[in-house]
C-alpha positions as CSV (number, residue, x, y, z in Angstrom):
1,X,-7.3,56.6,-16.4
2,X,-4.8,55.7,-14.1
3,X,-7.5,54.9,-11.7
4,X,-9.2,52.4,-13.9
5,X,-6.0,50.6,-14.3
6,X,-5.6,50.1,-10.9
7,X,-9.0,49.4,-10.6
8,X,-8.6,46.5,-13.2
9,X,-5.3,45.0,-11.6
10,X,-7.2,44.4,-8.3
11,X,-10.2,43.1,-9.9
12,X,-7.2,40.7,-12.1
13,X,-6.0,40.3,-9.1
14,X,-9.0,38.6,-7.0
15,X,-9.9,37.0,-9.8
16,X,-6.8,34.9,-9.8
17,X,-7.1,34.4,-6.6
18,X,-10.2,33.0,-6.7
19,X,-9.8,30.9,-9.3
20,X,-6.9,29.2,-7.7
21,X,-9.2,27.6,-5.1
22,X,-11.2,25.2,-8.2
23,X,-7.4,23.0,-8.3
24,X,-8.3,19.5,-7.5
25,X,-5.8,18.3,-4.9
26,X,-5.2,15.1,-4.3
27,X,-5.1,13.5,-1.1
28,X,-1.4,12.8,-0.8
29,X,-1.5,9.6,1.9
30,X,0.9,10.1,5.1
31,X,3.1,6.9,4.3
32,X,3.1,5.1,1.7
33,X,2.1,2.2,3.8
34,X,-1.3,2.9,3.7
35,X,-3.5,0.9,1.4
36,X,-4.2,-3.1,1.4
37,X,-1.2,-5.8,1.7
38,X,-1.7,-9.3,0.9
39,X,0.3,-12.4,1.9
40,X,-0.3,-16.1,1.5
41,X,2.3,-18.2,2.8
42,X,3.5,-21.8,2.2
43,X,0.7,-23.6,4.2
44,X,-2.3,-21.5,2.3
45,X,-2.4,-19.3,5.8
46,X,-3.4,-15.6,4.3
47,X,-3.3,-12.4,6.2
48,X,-3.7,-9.0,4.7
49,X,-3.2,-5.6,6.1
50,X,-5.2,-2.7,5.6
51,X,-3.5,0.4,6.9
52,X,-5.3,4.1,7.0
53,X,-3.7,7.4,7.8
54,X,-5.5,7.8,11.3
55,X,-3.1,5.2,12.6
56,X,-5.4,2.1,12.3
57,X,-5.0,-0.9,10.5
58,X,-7.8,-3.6,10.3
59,X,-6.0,-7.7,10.1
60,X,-8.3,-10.4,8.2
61,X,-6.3,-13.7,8.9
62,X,-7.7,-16.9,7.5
63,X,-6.2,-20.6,7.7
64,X,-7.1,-23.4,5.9
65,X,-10.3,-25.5,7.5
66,X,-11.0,-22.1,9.2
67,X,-14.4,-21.1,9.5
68,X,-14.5,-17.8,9.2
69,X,-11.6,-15.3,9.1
70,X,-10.4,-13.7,12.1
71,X,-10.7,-9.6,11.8
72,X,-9.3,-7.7,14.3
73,X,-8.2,-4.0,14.7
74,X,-5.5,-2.4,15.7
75,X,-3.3,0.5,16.3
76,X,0.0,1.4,14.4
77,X,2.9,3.9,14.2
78,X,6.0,4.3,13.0
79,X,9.7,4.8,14.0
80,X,12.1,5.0,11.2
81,X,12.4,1.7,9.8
82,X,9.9,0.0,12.6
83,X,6.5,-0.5,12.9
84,X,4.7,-1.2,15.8
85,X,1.1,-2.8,15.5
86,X,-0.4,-3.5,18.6
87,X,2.1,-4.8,20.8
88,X,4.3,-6.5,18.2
89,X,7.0,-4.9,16.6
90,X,8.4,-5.5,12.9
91,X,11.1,-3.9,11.3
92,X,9.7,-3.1,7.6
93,X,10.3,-2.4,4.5
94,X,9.7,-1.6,0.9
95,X,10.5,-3.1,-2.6
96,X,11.8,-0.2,-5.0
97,X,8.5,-0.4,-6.8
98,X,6.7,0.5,-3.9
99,X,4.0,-2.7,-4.1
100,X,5.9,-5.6,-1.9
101,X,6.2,-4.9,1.9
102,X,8.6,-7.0,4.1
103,X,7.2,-7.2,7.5
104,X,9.8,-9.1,9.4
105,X,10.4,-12.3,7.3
106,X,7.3,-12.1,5.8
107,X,6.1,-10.3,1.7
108,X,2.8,-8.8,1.2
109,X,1.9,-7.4,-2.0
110,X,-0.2,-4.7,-2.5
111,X,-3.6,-4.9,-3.7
């Protein structure tokens, strides 16, 4: 009998432990930079951000009588309250809501 029991605990046992592996986990981003910023300034210019968690961020910058937007891609990373994208650095920051960024003078909201 005493057998069986222990026999039952194990089987409990991987049971539970196999169970635990069907949890859906969110992906938890690296910063909480990462996602699409917006900004349009007071002449209609209107940049916006895109930043991903392999340290990319793609730039769409469009000016009135453009054309077409300019898109380029970069390379970011961070350093405490800095972040350098491309050669430029900014210092940065976040409103307590989490959905304006201040890049150096300028606001982006988050889309």
């Amino acid at each position: 009998m005493k057998k069986q029991w222990v026999i039952i605990g194990i089987m409990l046992f991987l049971l539970a432990v196999d169970l635990s592996g069907c949890t859906s986990q969110q992906e938890v981003p690296k910063h909480k930079i990462i996602g699409t910023w917006n900004n349009i300034n007071q002449f209609g210019n209107e940049t916006t951000y895109t930043f991903y968690g392999n340290g990319s961020v793609h730039a769409t910058v469009y000016s009135p009588g453009m054309l077409f937007p300019d898109d380029c891609w970069y390379q970011y990373s961070i350093a405490g309250d800095e972040i350098i994208i491309d050669t430029y650095t900014y210092e940065f920051k976040f409103s307590v809501d989490n959905q304006q960024l201040t890049l150096g003078d300028e606001v982006y909201n988050r889309q």
